[in-house]
C-alpha positions as CSV (number, residue, x, y, z in Angstrom):
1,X,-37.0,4.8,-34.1
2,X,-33.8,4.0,-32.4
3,X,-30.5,4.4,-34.8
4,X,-27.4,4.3,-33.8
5,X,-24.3,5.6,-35.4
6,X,-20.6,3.8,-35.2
7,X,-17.4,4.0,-35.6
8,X,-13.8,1.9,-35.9
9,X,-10.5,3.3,-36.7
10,X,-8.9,0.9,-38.9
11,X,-5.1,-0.2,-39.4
12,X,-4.9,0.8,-43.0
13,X,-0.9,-0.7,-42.9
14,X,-1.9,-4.2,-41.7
15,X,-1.8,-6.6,-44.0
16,X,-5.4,-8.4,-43.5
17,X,-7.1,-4.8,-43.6
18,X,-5.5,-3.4,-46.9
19,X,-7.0,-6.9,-47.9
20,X,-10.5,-6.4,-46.2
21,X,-10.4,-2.4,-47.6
22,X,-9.7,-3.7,-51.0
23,X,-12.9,-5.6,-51.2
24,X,-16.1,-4.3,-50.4
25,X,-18.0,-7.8,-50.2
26,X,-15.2,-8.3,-47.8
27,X,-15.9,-5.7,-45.4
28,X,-20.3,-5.7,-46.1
29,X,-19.9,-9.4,-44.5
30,X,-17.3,-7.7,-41.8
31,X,-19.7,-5.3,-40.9
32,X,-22.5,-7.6,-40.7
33,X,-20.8,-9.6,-38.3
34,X,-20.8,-7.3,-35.9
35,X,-24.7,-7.9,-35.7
36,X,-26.7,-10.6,-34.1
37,X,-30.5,-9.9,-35.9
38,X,-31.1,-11.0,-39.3
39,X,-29.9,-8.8,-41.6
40,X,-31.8,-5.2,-41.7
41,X,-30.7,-1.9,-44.0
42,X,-27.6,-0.7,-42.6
43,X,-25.7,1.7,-44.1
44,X,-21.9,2.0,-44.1
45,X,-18.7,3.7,-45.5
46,X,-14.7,3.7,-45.4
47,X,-13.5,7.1,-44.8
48,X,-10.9,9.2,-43.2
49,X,-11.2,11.6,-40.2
50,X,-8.2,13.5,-39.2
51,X,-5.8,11.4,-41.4
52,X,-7.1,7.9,-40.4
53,X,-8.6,5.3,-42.1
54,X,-12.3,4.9,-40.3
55,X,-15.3,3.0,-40.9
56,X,-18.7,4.3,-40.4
57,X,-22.2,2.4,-40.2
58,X,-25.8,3.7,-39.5
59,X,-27.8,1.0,-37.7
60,X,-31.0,0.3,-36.7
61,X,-29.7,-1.3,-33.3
62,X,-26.9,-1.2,-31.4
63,X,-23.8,-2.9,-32.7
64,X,-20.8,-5.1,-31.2
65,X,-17.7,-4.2,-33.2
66,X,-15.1,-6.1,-30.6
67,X,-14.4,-8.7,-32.7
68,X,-13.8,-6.5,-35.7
69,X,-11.8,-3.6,-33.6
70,X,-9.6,-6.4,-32.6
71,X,-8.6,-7.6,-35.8
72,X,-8.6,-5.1,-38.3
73,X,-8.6,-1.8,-36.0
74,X,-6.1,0.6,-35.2
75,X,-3.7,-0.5,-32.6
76,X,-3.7,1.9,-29.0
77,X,-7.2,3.5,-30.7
78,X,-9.4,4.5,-27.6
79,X,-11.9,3.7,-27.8
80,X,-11.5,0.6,-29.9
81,X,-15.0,1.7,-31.6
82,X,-17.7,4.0,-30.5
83,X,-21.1,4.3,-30.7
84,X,-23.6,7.3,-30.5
85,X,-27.6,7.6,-30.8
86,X,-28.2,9.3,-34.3
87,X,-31.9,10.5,-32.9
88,X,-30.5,13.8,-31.3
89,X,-28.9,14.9,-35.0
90,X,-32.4,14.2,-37.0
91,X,-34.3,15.7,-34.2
92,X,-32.5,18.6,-34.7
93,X,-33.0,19.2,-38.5
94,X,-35.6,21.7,-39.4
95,X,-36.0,23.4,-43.0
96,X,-34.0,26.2,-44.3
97,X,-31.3,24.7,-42.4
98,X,-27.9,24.3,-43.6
99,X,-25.3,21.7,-43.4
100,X,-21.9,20.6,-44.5
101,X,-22.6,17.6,-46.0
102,X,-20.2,13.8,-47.4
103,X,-21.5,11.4,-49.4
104,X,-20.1,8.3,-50.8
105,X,-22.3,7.4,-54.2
106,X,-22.7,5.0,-56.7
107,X,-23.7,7.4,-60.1
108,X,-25.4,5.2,-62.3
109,X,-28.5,5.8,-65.5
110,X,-30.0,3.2,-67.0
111,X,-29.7,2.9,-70.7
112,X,-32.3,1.3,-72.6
113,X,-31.7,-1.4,-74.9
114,X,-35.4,-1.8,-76.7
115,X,-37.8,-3.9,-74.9
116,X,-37.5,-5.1,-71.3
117,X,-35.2,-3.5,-68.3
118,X,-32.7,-1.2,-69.2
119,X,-28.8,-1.4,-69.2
120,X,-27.5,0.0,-65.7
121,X,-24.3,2.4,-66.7
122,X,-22.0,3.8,-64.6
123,X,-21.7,8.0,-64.7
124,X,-17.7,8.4,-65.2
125,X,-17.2,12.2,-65.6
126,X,-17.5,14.5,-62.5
127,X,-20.1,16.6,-64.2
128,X,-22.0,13.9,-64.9
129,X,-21.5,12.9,-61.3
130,X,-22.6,16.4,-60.1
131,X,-26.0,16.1,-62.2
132,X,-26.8,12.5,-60.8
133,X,-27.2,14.2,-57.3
134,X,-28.4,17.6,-58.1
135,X,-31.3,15.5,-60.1
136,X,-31.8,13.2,-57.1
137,X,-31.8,16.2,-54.2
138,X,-35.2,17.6,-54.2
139,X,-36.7,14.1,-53.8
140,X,-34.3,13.6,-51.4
141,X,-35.8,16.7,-49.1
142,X,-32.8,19.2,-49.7
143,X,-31.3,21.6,-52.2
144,X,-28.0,22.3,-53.7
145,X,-26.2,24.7,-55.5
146,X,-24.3,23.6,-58.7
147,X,-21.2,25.9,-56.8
148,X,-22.1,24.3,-53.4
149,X,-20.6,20.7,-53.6
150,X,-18.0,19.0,-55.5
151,X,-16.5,15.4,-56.3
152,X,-13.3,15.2,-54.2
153,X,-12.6,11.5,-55.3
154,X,-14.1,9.1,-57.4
155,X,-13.0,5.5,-58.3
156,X,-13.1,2.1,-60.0
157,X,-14.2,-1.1,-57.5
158,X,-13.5,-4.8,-58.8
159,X,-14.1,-7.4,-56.8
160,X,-15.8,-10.9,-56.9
161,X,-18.9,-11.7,-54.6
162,X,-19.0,-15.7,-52.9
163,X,-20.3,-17.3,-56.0
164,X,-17.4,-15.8,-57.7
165,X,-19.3,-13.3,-59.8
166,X,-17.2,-10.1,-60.3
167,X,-19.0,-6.7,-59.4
168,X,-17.5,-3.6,-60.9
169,X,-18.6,-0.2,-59.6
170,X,-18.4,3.0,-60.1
171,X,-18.0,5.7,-56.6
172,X,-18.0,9.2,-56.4
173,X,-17.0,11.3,-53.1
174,X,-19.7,14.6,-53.0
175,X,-18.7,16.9,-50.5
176,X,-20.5,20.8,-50.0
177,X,-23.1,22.4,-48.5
178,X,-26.7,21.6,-48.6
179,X,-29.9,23.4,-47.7
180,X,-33.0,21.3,-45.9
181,X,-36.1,21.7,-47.8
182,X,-38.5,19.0,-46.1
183,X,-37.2,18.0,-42.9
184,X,-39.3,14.6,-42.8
185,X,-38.0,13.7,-46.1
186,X,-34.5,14.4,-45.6
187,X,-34.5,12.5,-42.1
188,X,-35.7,9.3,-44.3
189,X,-33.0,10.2,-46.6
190,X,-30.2,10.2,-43.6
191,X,-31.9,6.8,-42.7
192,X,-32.5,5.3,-45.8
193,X,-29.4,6.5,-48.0
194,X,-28.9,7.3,-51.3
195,X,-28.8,5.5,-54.6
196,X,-27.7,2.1,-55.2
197,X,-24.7,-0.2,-54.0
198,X,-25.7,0.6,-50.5
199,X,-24.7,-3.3,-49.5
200,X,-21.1,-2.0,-50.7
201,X,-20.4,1.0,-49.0
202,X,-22.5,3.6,-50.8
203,X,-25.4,5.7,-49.7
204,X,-24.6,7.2,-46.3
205,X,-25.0,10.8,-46.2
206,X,-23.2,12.4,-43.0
207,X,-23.6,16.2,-42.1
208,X,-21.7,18.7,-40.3
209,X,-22.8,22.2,-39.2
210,X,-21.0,24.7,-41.7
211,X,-18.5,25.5,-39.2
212,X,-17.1,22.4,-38.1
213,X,-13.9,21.5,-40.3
214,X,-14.7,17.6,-40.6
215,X,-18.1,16.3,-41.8
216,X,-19.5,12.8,-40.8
């Protein structure tokens, strides 16, 4: 399986990127264009990396991020964006290993209102957040330690899709140390993300070893 992963420093004082940052439909159709195959999973997040603003997306092929670079990216950045094959990481995972770990989420439970689909409710306290993942990590392929992660940031999101429809979400920012239980399972995990919201910047799990400072 060829994956690929990306990224472009972004000019977080320009005007038309603080406007693009503020809206994640904005920057899922941003990201999109720098594709030419119909659309397949892709996963993506806004983060920082040694004080700057970045973006970073998992692919199943190779991007071109030119056109985005140019207009929203970080002026005398170089390279404009970069692109690395994500095979060598997973080929390297193996049980019992572990990893510093960042994870941009969308914490939700569904609440059931009598018959039919259930309510989906955002989780809005940290410990809540914390028990959303620890819940989800064995299916995931990987284990953590109540003490081993934390949420360093978590936020509101408003913003209206094309049809006009607003879409309010709810993100938490995990970051820790996890354990590899099931090496297969957590590759598809890496791949497939976490979680819902993916479309809109959640879901991407990025490692580091334990002791490298930064982690994506």
């Amino acid at each position: 399986m060829d994956l690929f992963l990306s990224r472009v420093f972004l000019d977080d004082q320009n005007r038309e990127t603080m406007r693009l940052l503020a809206s994640p439909e904005l920057m899922h159709g941003a990201v999109e264009g720098g594709f030419q195959s119909p659309r397949q999973r892709r996963l993506w997040r806004v983060d920082g990396l040694a004080g700057r603003c970045c973006l970073l997306v998992l692919s199943p092929e190779q991007p071109d991020f030119s056109r985005l670079a140019t207009q929203y990216g970080l002026p005398g950045a170089q390279p404009a964006w970069q692109t690395k094959p994500y095979e060598p990481l997973l080929s390297r995972l193996t049980a019992g290993q572990a990893w510093r770990f960042r994870l941009k989420a969308n914490p939700v439970r569904s609440v059931s209102e009598g018959e039919g689909r259930g309510k989906v409710m955002a989780h809005v306290t940290t410990q809540q957040q914390k028990a959303w993942l620890m819940s989800r990590a064995q299916a995931c392929g990987f284990d953590l330690a109540e003490d081993g992660f934390e949420v360093v940031h978590t936020q509101w999101h408003r913003f209206l899709k094309k049809q006009g429809h607003q879409v309010t979400l709810r993100t938490a920012v995990f970051e820790g140390t996890l354990t590899i239980l099931d090496a297969e399972v957590f590759r598809q995990t890496l791949v497939q993300g976490i979680g819902r919201a993916k479309a809109y910047g959640c879901g991407l799990l990025t490692l580091a070893s334990p002791r490298e400072a930064g982690v994506g």
